[in-house]
C-alpha positions as CSV (number, residue, x, y, z in Angstrom):
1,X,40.0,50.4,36.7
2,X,43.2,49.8,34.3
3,X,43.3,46.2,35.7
4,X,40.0,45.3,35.0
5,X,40.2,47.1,31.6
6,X,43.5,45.3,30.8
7,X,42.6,42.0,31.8
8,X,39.4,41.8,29.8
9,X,41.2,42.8,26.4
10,X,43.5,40.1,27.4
11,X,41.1,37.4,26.5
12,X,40.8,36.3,22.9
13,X,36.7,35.6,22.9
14,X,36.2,38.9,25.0
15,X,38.1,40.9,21.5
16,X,36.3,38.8,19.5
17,X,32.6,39.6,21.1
18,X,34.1,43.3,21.4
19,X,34.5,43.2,17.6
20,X,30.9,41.9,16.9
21,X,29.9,44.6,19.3
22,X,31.7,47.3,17.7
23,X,30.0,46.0,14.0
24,X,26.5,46.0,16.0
25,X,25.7,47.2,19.1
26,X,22.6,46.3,21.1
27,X,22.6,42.9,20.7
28,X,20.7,40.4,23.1
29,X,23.1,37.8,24.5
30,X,21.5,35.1,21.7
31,X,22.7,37.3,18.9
32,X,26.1,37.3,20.5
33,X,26.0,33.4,20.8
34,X,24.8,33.2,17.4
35,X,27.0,35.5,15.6
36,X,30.0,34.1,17.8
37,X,28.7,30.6,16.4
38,X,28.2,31.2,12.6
39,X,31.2,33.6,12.0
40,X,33.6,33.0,14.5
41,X,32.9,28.9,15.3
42,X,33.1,29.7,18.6
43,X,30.9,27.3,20.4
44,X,31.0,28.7,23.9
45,X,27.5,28.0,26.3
46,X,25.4,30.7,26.6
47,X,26.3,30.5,30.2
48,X,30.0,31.1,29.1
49,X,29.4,33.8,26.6
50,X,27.4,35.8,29.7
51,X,30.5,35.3,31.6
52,X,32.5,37.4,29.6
53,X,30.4,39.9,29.2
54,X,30.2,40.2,33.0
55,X,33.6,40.5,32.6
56,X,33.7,43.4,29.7
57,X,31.1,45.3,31.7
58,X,33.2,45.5,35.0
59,X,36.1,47.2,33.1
60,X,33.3,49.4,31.0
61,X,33.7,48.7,28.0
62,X,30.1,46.8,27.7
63,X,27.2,48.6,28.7
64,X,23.7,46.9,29.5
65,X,20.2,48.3,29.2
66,X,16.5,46.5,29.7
67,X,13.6,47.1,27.3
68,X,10.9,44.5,28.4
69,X,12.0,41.1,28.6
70,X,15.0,41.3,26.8
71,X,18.9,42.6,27.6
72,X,20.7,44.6,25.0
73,X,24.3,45.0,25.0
74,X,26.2,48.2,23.8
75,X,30.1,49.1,23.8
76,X,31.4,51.7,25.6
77,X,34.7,52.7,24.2
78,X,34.9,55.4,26.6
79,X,37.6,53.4,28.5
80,X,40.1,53.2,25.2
81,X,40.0,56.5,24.8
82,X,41.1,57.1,28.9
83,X,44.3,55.0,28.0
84,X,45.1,56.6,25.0
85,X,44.8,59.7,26.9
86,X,46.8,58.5,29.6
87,X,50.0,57.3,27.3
88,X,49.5,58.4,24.1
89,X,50.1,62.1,24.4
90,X,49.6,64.3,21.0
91,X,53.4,64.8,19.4
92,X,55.1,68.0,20.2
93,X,55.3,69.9,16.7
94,X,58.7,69.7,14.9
95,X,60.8,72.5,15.0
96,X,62.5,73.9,11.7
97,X,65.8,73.4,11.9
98,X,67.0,77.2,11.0
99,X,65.1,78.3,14.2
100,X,67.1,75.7,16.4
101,X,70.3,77.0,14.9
102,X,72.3,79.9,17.3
């Protein structure tokens, strides 16, 4: 899971539609186009922006959900907080340095 996970924050465009994500989830994959097209300039295909979404939702950090016709995209950030869990481990509190004295 790390690998995916690691490899799909490695991409520029996939932090950039993560971004847009994490200011509004639940958008359809022409929002993301759009949005990626007005604020970012990004002119990727439609085609190419679903690729990296394929690619966010095999590490799980996208999640995808049908209502009708249309495909709405929300971030999971469940995987972020499994890494800062893994390496980031809450400091040990300081001890005064009278106690530490013999």
């Amino acid at each position: 899971m790390a690998d995916d996970l690691f490899r799909a924050l490695a991409d520029p465009t996939r932090r950039t539609i993560l971004d847009e994500l994490t200011e509004k989830s639940g958008q359809t994959l022409f929002e993301i186009c759009s949005r990626l097209a007005m604020k970012h300039r990004l002119t990727l295909s439609r085609q190419g922006v679903s690729q990296h979404l394929a690619v966010l939702e095999a590490a799980g950090l996208v999640e995808t959900r049908r209502e009708g016709r249309y495909k709405f995209h929300d971030l999971n950030t469940a995987p972020l907080r499994q890494i800062s869990e893994r390496w980031l481990k809450p400091a040990a509190p300081a001890q005064d340095p009278e106690e530490s004295t013999p």
